[in-house]
C-alpha positions as CSV (number, residue, x, y, z in Angstrom):
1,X,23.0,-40.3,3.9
2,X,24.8,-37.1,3.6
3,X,24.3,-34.4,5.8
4,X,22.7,-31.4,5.1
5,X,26.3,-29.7,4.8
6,X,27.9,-32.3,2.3
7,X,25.4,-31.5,0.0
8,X,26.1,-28.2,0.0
9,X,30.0,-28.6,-0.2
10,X,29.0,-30.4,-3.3
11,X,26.7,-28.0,-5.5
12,X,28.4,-25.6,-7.7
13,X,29.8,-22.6,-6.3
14,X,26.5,-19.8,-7.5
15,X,24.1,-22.9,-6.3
16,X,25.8,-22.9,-3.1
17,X,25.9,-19.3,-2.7
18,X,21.9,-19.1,-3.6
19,X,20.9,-21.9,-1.0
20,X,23.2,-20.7,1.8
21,X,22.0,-17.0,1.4
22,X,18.6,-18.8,1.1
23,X,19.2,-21.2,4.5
24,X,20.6,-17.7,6.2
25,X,17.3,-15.8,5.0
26,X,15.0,-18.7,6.3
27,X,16.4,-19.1,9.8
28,X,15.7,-14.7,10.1
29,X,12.4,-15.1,8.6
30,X,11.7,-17.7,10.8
31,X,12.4,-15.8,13.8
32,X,10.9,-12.6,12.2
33,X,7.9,-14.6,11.3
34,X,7.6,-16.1,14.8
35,X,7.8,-12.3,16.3
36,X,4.9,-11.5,14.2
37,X,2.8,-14.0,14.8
38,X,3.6,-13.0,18.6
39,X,2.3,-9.9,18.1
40,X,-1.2,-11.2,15.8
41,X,-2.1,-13.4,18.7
42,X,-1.7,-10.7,20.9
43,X,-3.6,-8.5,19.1
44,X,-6.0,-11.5,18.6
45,X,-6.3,-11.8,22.4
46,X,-6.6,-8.1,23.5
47,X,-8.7,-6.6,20.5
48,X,-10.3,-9.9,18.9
49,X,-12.4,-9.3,15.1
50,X,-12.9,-5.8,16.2
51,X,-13.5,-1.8,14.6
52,X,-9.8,-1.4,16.2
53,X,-8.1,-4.7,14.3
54,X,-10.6,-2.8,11.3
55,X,-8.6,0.3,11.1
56,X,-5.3,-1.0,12.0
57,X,-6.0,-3.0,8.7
58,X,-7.1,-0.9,6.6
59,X,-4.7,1.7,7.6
60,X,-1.4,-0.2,7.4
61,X,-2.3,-0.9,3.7
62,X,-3.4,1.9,2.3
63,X,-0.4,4.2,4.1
64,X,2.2,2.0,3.7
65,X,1.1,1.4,-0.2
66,X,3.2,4.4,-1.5
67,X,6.6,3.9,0.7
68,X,6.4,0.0,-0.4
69,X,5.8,0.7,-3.7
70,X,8.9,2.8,-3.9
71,X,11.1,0.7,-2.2
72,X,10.1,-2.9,-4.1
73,X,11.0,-0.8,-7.1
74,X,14.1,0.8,-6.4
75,X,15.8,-2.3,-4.5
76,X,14.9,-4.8,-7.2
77,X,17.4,-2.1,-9.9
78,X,19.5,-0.8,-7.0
79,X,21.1,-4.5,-5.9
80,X,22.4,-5.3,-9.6
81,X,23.9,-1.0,-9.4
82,X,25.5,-1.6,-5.9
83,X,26.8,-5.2,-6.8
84,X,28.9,-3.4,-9.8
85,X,29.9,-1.0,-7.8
86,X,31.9,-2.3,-5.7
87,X,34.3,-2.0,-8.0
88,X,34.4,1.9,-8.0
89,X,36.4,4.0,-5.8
90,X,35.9,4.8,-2.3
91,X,35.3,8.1,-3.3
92,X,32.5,7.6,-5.9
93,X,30.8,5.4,-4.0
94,X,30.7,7.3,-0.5
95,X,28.9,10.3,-3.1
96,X,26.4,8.0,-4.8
97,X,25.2,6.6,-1.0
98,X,25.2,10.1,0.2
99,X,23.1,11.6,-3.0
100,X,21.0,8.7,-2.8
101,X,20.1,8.9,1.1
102,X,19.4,12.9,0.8
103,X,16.7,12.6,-2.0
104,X,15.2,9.4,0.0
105,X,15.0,11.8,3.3
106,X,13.6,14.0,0.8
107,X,11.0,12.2,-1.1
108,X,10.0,10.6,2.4
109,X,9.3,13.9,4.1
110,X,7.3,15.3,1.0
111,X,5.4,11.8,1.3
112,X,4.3,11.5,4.8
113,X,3.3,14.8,4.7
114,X,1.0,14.2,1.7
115,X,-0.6,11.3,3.1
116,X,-1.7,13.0,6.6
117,X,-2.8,16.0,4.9
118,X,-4.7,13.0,1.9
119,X,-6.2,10.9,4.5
120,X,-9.4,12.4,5.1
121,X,-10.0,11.8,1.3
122,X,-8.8,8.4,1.5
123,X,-11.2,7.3,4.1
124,X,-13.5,9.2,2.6
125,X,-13.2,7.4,-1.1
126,X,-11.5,4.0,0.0
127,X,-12.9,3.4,3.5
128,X,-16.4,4.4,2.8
129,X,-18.0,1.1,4.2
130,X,-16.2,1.0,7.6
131,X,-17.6,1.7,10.6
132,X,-17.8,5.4,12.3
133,X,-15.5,4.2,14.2
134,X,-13.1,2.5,12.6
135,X,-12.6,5.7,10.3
136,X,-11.9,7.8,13.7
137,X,-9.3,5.1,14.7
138,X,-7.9,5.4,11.3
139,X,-7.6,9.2,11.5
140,X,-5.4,8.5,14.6
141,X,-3.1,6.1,13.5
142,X,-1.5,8.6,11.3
143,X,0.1,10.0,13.5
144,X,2.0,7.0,12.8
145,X,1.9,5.9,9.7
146,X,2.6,8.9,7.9
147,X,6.0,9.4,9.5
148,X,6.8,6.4,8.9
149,X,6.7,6.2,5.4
150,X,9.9,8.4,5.9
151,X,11.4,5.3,7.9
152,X,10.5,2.7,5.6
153,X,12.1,4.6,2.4
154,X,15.2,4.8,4.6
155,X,14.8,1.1,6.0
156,X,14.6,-0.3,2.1
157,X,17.6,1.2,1.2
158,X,19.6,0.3,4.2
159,X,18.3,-3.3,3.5
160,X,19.4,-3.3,-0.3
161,X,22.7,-2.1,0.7
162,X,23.4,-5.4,3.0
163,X,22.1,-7.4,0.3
164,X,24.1,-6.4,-2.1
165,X,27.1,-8.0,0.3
166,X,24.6,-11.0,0.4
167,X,24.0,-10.1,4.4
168,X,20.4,-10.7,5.2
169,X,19.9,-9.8,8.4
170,X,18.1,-7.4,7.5
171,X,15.7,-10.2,7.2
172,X,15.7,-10.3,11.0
173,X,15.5,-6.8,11.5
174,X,11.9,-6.9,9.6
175,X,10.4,-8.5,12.8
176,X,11.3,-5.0,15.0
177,X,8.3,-3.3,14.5
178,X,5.9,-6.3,15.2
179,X,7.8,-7.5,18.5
180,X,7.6,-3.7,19.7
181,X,4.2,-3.6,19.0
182,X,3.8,-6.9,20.4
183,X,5.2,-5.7,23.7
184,X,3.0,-2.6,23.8
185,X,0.2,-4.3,23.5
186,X,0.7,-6.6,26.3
187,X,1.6,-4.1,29.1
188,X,-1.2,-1.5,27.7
189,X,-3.5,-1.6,30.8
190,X,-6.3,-1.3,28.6
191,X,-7.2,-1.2,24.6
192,X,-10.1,0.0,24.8
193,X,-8.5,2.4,21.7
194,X,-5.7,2.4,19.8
195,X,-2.8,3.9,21.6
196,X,-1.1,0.5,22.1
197,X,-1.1,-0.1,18.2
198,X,-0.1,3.4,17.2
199,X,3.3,4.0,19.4
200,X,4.1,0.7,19.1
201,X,4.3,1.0,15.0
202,X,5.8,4.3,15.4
203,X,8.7,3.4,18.1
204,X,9.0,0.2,16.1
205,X,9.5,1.6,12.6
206,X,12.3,4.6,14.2
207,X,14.0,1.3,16.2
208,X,14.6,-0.7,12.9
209,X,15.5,2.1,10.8
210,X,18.7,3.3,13.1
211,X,19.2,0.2,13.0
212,X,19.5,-0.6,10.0
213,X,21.2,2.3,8.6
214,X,24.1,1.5,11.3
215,X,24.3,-1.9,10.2
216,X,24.8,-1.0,6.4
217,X,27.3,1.4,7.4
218,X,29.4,-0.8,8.3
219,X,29.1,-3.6,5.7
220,X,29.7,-0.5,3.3
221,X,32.7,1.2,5.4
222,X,31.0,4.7,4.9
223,X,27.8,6.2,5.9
224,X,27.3,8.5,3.0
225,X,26.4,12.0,4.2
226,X,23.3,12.8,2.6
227,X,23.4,15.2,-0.1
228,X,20.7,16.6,-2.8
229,X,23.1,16.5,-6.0
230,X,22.8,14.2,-8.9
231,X,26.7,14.1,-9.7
232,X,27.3,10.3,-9.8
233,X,27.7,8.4,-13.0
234,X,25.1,5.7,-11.8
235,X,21.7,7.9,-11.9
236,X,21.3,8.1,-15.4
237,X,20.8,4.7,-15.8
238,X,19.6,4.3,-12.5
239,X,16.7,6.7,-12.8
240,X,15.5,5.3,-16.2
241,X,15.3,1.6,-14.7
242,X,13.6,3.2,-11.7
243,X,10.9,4.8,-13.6
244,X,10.4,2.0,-15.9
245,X,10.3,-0.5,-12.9
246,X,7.7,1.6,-11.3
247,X,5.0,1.7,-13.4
248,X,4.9,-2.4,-13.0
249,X,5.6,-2.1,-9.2
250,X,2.3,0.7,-9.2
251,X,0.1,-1.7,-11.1
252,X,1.1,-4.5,-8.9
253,X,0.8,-2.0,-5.3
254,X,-2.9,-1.7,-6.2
255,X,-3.4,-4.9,-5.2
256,X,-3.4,-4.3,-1.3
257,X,-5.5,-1.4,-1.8
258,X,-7.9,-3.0,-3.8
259,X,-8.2,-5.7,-1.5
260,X,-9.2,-3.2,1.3
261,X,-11.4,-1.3,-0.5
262,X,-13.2,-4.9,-1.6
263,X,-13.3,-6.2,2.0
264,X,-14.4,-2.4,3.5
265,X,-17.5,-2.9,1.1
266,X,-18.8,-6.6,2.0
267,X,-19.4,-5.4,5.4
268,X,-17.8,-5.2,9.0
269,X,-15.2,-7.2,10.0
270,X,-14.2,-8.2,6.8
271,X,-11.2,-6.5,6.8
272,X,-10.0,-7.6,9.9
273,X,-10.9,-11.4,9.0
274,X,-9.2,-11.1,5.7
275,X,-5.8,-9.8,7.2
276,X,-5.6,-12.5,9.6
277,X,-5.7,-15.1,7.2
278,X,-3.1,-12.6,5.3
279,X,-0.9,-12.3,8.1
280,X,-0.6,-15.8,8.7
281,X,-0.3,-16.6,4.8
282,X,2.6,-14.2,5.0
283,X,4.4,-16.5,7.2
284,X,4.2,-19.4,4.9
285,X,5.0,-16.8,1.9
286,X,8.1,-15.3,3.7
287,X,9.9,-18.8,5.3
288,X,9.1,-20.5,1.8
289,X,10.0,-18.3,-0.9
290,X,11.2,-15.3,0.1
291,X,14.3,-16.7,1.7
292,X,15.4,-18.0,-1.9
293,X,14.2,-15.0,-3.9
294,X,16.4,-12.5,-1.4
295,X,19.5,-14.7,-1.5
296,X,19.2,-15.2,-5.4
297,X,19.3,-11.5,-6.7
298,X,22.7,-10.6,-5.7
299,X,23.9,-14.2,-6.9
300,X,22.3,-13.7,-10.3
301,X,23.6,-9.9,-10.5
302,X,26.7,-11.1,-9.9
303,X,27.1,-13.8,-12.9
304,X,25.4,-11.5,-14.9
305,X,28.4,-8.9,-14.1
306,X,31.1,-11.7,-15.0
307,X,29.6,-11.9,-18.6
308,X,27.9,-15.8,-18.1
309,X,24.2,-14.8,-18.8
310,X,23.3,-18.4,-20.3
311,X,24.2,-20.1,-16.4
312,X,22.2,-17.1,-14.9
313,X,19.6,-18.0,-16.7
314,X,20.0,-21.9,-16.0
315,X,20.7,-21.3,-12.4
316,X,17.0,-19.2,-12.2
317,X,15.3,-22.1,-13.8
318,X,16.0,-24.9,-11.6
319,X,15.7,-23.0,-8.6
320,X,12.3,-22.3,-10.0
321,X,11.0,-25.3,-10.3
322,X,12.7,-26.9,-7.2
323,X,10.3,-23.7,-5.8
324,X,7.3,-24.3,-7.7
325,X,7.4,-28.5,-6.5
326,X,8.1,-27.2,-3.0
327,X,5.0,-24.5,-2.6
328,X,2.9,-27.6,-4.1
329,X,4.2,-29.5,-1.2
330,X,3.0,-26.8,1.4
331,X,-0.4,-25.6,0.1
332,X,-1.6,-29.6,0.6
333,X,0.0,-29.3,4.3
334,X,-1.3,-25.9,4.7
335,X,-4.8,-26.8,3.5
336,X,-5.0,-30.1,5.6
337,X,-3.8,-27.8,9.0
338,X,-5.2,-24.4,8.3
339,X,-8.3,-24.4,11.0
340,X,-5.9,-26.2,13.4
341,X,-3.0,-23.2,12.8
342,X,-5.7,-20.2,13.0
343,X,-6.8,-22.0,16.4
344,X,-3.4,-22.2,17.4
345,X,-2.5,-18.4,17.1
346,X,-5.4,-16.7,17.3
347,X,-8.2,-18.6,19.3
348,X,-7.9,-17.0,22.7
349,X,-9.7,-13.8,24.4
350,X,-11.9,-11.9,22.4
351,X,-11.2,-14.3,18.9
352,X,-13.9,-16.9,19.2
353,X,-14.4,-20.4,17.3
354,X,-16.4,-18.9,15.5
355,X,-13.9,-16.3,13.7
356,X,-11.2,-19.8,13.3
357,X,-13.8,-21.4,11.3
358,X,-14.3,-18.4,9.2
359,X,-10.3,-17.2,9.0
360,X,-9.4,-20.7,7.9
361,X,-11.8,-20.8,4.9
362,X,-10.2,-17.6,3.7
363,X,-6.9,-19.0,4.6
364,X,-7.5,-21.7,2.3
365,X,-8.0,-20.6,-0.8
366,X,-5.2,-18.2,-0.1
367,X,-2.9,-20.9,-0.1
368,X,-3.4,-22.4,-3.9
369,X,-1.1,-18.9,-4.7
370,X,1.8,-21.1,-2.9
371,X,3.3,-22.9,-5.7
372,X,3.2,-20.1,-8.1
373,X,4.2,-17.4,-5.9
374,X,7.1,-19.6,-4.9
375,X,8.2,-20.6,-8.1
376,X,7.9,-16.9,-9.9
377,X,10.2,-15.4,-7.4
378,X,13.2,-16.6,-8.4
379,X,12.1,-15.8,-12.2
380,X,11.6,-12.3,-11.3
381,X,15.2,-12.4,-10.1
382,X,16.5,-13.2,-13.5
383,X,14.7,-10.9,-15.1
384,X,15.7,-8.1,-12.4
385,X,19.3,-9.0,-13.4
386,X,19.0,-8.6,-16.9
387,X,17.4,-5.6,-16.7
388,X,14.8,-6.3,-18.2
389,X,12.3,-4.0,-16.3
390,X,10.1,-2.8,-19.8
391,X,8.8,-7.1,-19.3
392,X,8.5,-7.2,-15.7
393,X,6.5,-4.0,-16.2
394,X,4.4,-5.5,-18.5
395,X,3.9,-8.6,-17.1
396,X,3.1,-6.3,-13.8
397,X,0.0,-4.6,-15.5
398,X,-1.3,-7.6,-16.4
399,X,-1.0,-9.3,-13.5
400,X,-3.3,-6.4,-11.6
401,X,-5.8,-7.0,-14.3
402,X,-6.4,-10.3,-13.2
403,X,-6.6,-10.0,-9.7
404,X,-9.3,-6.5,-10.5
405,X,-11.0,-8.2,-12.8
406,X,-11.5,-11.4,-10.7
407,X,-12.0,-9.1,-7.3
408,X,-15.0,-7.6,-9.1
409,X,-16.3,-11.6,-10.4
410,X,-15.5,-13.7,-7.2
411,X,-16.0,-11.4,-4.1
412,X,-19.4,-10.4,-4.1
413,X,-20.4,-14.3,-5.0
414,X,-17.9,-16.0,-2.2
415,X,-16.8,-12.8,-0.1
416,X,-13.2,-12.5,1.4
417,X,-12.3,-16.6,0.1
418,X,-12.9,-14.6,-3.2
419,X,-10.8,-12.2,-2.8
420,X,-7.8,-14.9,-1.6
421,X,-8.9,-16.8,-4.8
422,X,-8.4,-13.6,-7.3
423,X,-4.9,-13.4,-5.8
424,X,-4.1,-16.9,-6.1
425,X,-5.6,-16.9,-9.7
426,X,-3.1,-13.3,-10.5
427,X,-0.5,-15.6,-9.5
428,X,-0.9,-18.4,-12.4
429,X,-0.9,-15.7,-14.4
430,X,2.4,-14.2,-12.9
431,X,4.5,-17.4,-12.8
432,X,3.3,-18.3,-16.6
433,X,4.3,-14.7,-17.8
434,X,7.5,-15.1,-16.2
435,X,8.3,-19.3,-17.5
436,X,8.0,-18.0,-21.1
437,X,10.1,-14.9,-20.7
438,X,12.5,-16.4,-18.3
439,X,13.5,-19.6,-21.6
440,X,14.6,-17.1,-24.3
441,X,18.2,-16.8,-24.0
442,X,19.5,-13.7,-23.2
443,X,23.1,-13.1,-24.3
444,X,23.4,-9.3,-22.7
445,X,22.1,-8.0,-20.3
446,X,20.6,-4.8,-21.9
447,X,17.4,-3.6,-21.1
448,X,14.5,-4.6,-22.5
């Protein structure tokens, strides 16, 4: 049999590229992944289904909704811009990083201050049903979350920039804040609040932001002072791809939010036992498909550049399916092994039998979203690509209206399984949107 290296030698050269980018991005998620759920069992042991795992929760949603929603949108149309420029002198592309960095720092500072001064209102509106408590823990872990919204504007363009020179480890670098929170938690000598969870996130986010930035300094050979001009040649078309691509990426950020504001009003706990099974879904989510979806982009970008949009196009469809057979695959492991998984990393301390058996019904109907999660990421590739952000928009809005429509049928019927199930469901809906797009040729790649 050949190894697992001959049969790489022998795909063509953009399927090569894809699946070692994709092999590369796996073995970082995996360690990320296994730094996270590090840090969930310890949270698991030292704060169990608590008001504290409550607020942390809610909380890391809701603030981190904004600064993700920006940076989804702006890295999915930055790669394809950085990837073309490479070909532009030193010169125009040290100003382009710098101009781009400055109004980032600025946005973020404008932004974290907006959401502490906001929160109060958010708790208020969003986090009606928690407990007393959990609100006042809440309150207190903005000291920080809001500054790092800052940090995770400047972390998303940091990673686009080393993905654009198909280096993931940014990948890696994901895992920072969860193994320094991880490690707070652990030595706190007691957690009876939440002092071990806020300066771990806070620490954690400023650790993998210098990081980051250093590291993508160097695979660009320039820092790019940061500057508030507009003078480069790329933000015209830059700025109207941003702003069409984040109107979809709005729609589709409503859906953490709406999930917490579902879970905050079936009753306590709920959102704590809803992002367990979430957390440990992610890792399934992130090994499986994100490792192909992050290695594709800049492949894709990159034929789309040499003029060959037919074998883009091609190359995006096998990988798709080859994605969508695969996440088929795990969901039927996944199901068979979730209670035994959720007993594995969580069951210890103050998590009880009791909380497996629930987590691992939630988990479960989570995990039907597998196949066509895994198989629409590489389709949103393509599309990102072609620039064709009006569709993904589209598609985007009607994907949210799916999942709110079917939060507001399934949860108050089957609780937080119903709330998994509308997501899985919002999926279908996203990888059939994307299959019909993603067959009609496209012979430019012109927005659209």
């Amino acid at each position: 049999m050949k190894s697992l290296k001959q049969r790489l030698a022998s795909l063509h050269s953009d399927h090569r590229r894809i699946a070692q980018g994709a092999l590369r991005v796996a073995f970082f998620l995996l360690l990320g992944k296994a730094a996270g759920a590090f840090k969930e069992m310890a949270v698991a042991y030292r704060y169990g289904v608590s008001d504290a795992v409550d607020a942390y929760q809610f909380t890391m949603v809701m603030a981190n909704w904004i600064p993700t929603t920006i940076v989804g949108a702006l890295s999915v149309v930055l790669i394809p811009v950085l990837v073309r420029m490479r070909q532009d002198k030193r010169q125009d592309r040290a100003r382009f990083l710098g101009e781009l960095q400055g109004w980032v720092i600025g946005i973020g500072v404008v932004l974290a201050v907006g959401l502490y001064v906001a929160w109060p209102w958010v708790l208020q509106m969003a986090g009606q049903g928690l407990p007393a408590e959990a609100q006042r823990m809440s309150s207190q872990l903005m000291l920080a979350f809001s500054p790092a919204a800052v940090l995770t504007l400047l972390t998303g363009i940091s990673a686009a920039r080393l993905r654009a020179h198909e280096r993931h480890i940014n990948t890696l670098l994901d895992s920072v804040p969860a193994v320094v929170i991880l490690v707070w938690v652990l030595l706190a000598a007691t957690v009876n609040d939440i002092g071990p969870l806020l300066w771990g996130t806070l620490v954690g986010y400023l650790i993998q932001s210098i990081w980051l930035l250093k590291l993508a300094a160097r695979a660009d050979g320039m820092w790019g002072r940061p500057r508030l001009t507009l003078s480069s040649q790329h933000w015209p078309d830059l700025v109207k791809a941003s702003g069409v691509m984040l109107l979809g990426q709005i729609a589709m950020s409503f859906v953490g939010p709406i999930d917490q504001y579902t879970a905050a009003n079936l009753g306590a706990n709920a959102n704590a036992t809803l992002g367990y099974a979430s957390r440990l879904l992610s890792l399934l989510l992130g090994v499986g498909a994100a490792s192909v979806g992050r290695a594709a982009l800049p492949v894709l970008a990159d034929i789309q550049s040499r003029g060959d949009a037919e074998r883009a196009r091609t190359t995006a469809l096998k990988w798709s399916m080859l994605m969508l057979l695969a996440g088929g695959g795990v969901t039927l492991i996944g199901w068979v092994l979730a209670p035994w998984g959720v007993a594995f990393l969580f069951e210890r301390g103050a998590f009880t039998a009791e909380n497996t058996v629930v987590v691992a019904q939630v988990l479960r109907w989570g995990l039907l979203q597998l196949p066509f999660y895994f198989g629409v990421l590489v389709l949103v590739q393509l599309l990102a690509s072609q620039n064709r952000y009006r569709i993904m928009a589209f598609i985007a809005v009607c994907n949210f209206a799916v999942k709110a429509v079917m939060n507001f049928l399934l949860a108050p019927v089957m609780g937080p399984e119903g709330i998994m199930l509308a997501t899985s469901l919002m999926y279908v809906s996203s990888f059939l949107c994307y299959a019909l797009v993603a067959r009609r040729p496209v012979d430019t790649p012109a927005a659209s």
